[in-house]
C-alpha positions as CSV (number, residue, x, y, z in Angstrom):
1,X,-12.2,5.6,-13.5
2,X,-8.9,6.3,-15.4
3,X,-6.5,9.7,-15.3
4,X,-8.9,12.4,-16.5
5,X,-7.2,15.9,-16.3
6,X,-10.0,18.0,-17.9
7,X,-12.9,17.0,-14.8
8,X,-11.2,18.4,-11.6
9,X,-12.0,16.0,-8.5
10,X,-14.7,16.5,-6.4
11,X,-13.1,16.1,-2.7
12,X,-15.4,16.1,0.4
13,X,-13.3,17.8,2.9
14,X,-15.9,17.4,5.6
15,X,-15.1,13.9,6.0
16,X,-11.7,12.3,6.8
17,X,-10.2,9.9,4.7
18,X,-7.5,7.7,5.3
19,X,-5.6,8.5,2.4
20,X,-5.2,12.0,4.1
21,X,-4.8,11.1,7.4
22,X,-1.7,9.2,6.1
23,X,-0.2,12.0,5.1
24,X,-0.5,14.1,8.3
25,X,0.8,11.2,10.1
26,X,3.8,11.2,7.8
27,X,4.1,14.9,8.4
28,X,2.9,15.8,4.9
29,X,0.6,19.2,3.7
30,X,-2.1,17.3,1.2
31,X,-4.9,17.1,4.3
32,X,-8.1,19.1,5.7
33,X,-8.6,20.3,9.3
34,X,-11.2,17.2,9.5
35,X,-8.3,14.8,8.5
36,X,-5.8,16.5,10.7
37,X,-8.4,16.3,14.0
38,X,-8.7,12.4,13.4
39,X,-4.4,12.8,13.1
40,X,-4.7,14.9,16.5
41,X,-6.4,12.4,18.7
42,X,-4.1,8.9,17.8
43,X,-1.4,8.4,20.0
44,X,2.5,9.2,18.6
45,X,2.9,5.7,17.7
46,X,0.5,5.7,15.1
47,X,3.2,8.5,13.6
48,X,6.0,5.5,13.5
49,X,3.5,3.4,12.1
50,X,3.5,5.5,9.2
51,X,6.9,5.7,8.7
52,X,7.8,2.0,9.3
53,X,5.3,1.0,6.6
54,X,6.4,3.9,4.4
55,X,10.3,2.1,4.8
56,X,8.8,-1.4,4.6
57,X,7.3,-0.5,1.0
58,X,11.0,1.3,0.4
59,X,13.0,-1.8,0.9
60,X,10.4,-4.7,-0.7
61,X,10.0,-2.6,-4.1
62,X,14.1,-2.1,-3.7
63,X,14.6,-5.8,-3.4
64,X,12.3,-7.0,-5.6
65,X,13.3,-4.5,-8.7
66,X,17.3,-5.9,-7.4
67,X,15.9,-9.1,-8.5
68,X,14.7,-8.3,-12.1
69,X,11.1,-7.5,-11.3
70,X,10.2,-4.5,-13.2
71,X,6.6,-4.3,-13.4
72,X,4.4,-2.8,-10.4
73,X,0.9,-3.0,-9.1
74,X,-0.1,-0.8,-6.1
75,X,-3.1,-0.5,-4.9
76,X,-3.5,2.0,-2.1
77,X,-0.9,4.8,-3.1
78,X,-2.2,7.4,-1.1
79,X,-0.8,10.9,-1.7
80,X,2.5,10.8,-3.4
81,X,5.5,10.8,-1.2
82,X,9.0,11.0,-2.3
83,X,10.4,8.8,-2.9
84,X,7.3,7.4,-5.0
85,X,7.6,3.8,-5.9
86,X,8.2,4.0,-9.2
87,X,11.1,6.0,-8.7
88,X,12.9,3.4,-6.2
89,X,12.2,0.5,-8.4
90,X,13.3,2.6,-11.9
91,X,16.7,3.8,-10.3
92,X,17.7,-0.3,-10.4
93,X,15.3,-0.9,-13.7
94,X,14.7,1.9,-15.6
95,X,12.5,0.9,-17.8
96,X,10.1,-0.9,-15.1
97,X,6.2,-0.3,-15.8
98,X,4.2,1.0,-12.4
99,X,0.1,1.2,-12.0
100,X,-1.2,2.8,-9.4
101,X,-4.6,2.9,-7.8
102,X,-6.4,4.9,-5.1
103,X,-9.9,5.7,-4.3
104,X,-9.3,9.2,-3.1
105,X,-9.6,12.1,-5.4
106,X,-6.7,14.3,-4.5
107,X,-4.9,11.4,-5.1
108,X,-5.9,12.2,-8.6
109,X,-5.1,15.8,-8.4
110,X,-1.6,14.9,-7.7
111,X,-1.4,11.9,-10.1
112,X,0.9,14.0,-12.4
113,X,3.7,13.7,-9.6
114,X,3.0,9.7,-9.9
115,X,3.2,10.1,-14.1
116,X,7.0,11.2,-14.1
117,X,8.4,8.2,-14.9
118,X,11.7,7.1,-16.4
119,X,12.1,7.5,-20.5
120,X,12.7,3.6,-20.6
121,X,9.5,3.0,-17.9
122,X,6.0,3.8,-17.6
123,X,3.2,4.9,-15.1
124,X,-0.2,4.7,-14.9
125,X,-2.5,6.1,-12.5
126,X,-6.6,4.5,-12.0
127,X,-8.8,6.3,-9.7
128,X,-10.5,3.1,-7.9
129,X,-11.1,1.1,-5.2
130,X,-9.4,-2.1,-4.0
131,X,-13.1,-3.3,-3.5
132,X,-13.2,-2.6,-7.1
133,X,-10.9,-5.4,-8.4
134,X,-12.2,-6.3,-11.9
135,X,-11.5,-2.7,-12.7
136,X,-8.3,-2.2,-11.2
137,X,-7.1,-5.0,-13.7
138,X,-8.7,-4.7,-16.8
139,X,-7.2,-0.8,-16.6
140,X,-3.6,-2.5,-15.3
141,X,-3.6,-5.3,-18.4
142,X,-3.4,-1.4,-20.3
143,X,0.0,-0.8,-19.2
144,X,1.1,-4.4,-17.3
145,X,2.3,-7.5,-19.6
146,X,0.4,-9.8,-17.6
147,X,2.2,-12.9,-18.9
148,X,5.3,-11.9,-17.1
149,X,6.2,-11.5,-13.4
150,X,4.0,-8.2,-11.8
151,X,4.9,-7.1,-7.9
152,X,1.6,-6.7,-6.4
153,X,1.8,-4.4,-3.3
154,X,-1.2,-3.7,-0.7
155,X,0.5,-1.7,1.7
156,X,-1.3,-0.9,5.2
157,X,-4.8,-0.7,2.9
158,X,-6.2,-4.3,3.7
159,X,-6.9,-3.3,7.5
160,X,-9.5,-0.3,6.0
161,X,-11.3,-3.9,4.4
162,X,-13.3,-5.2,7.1
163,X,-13.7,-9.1,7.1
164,X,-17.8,-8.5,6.3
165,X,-16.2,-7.0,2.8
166,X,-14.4,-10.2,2.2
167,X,-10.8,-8.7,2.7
168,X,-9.2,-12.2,2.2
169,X,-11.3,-12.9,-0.9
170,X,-10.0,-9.8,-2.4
171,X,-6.7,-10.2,-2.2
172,X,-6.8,-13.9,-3.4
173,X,-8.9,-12.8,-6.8
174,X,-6.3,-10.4,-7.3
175,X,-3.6,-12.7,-6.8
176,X,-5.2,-15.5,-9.3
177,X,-4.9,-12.6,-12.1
178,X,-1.1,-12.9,-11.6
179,X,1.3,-14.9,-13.3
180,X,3.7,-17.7,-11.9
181,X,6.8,-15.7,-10.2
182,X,4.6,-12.5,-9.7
183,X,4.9,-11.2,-5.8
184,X,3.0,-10.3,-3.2
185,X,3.8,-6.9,-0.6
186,X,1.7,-6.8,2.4
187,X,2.0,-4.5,5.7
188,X,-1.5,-4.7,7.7
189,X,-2.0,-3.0,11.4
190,X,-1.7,-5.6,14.0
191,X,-4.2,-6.1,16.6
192,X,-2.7,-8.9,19.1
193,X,1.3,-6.9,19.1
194,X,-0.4,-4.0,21.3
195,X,-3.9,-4.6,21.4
196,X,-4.6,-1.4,23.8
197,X,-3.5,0.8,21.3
198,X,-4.6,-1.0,18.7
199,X,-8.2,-0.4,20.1
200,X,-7.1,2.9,20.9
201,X,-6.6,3.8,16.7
202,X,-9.3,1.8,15.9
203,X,-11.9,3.7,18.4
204,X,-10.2,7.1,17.0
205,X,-10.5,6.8,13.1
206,X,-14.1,5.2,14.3
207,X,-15.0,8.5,14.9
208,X,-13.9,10.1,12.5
209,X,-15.9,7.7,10.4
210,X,-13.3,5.3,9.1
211,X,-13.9,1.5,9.5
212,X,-10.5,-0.4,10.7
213,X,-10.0,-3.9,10.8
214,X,-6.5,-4.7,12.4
215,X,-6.0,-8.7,12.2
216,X,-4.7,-11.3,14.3
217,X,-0.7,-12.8,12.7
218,X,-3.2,-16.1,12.0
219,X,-5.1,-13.9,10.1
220,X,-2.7,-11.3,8.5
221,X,-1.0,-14.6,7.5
222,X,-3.5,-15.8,5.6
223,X,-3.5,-13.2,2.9
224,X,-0.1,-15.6,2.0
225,X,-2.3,-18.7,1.6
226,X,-0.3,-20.6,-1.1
227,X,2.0,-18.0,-1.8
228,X,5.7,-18.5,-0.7
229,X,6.9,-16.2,1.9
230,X,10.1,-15.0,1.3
231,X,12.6,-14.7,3.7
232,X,12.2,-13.2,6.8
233,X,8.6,-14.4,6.3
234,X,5.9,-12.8,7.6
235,X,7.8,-10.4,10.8
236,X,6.7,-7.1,12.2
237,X,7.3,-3.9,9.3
238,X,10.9,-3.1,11.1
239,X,12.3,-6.3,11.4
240,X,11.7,-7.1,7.3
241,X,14.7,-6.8,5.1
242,X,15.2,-8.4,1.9
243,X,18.8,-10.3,1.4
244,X,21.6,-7.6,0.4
245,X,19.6,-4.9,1.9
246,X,20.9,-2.7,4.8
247,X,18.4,-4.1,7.9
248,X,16.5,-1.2,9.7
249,X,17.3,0.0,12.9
250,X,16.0,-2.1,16.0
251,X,12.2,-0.9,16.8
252,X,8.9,-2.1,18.1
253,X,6.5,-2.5,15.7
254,X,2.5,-3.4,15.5
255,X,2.7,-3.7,11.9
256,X,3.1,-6.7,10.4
257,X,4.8,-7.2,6.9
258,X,5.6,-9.6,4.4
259,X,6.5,-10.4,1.1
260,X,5.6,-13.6,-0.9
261,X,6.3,-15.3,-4.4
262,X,3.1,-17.1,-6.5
263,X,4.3,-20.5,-7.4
């Protein structure tokens, strides 16, 4: 399950993945013809919901890492895109720690760009699963102090968890294997901002043979069950902005987005 550079990655490029179709919709090069058909058929605003959650990530990691957290979970990282985490939050703390985790195995072909981290810092790459938790740690406690603070992010990934996979009981067992003043980063796809186009994606990436489960604000919220949510609270992915940041420009949204502190 960890970096291994001497077995090259068997990839399936007969079936989409979302990983891939994230990267077409954010205009990058790292996808198949059977990612870019699923890409093809969405409507353009599934193209700005990449790139407001791409921005949303930006500006949490930023704020947090302005506020002295230098050690980074995320789960989800699809194919790197530059400006990587890592390289936001180690431009304000070099010598922050990052793990990252994805289930898709050109992820893994491109982990090296994700392993370039500061002389201070580290990185660390796990091929896995968010459904895969107990793994995802136990390689994490490898390069994570996980006595002190760790920014846990989950961005746009929880809506690929449908609620019969226990989406809400994953995040919470990950969050209970965090220390006090740790943070949460979450963006999930909204189904009650637009709900026609929600059921428009959802009916799209269906077909290409990827389960979505956009959420309700009720239910997006209660990924923050007894976590703090820190100001603006829980707000659509282009209306967040963390205090001394520059706020995004005005935009609709059907993403929502929050960030939260464990007491």
């Amino acid at each position: 399950m960890t970096t291994d550079h001497t077995q090259p990655p068997h990839i399936d490029t007969g079936r989409a993945h979302p990983a891939r179709v994230y990267d077409w919709l954010l205009g990058g090069k790292d996808n198949y013809p059977v990612d870019e058909a699923v890409g093809e058929t969405l409507p353009p605003e599934a193209r700005d919901a990449a790139r407001q959650n791409r921005a949303f990530m930006n500006r949490a990691v930023a704020h947090l890492a302005a506020r002295g957290i230098d050690q980074f979970l995320d789960i989800g990282t699809g194919i790197p895109t530059e400006p990587n985490l890592h390289q936001i939050v180690q431009r304000t703390v070099p010598r922050a720690r990052v793990v990252y985790a994805d289930n898709d195995p050109i992820v893994l072909r491109h982990a090296e760009a994700l392993l370039v981290s500061s002389p201070e810092g580290a990185t660390d790459y796990i091929q896995a699963d968010v459904r895969e938790p107990d793994e995802i740690v136990r390689h994490a406690r490898g390069i994570l102090d996980f006595d002190r603070p760790i920014a846990l992010s989950l961005i746009a990934l929880m809506h690929f968890v449908p609620d019969d996979q226990d989406a809400h009981g994953i995040v919470r067992g990950l969050v209970e294997t965090l220390p006090s003043g740790s943070h949460l980063v979450l963006s999930h796809a909204a189904i009650d901002l637009f709900p026609e186009l929600a059921e428009q994606v959802i009916a799209q990436y269906a077909k290409g043979g990827i389960r979505l489960g956009f959420r309700t604000r009720a239910e997006v919220t209660r990924f923050f069950d007894g976590l703090d949510l820190v100001p603006p609270g829980l707000v659509t992915a282009t209306e967040w902005s963390g205090e001394g940041l520059e706020p995004p420009a005005p935009e609709e949204s059907g993403i929502y987005a929050g960030v939260a502190r464990i007491p």
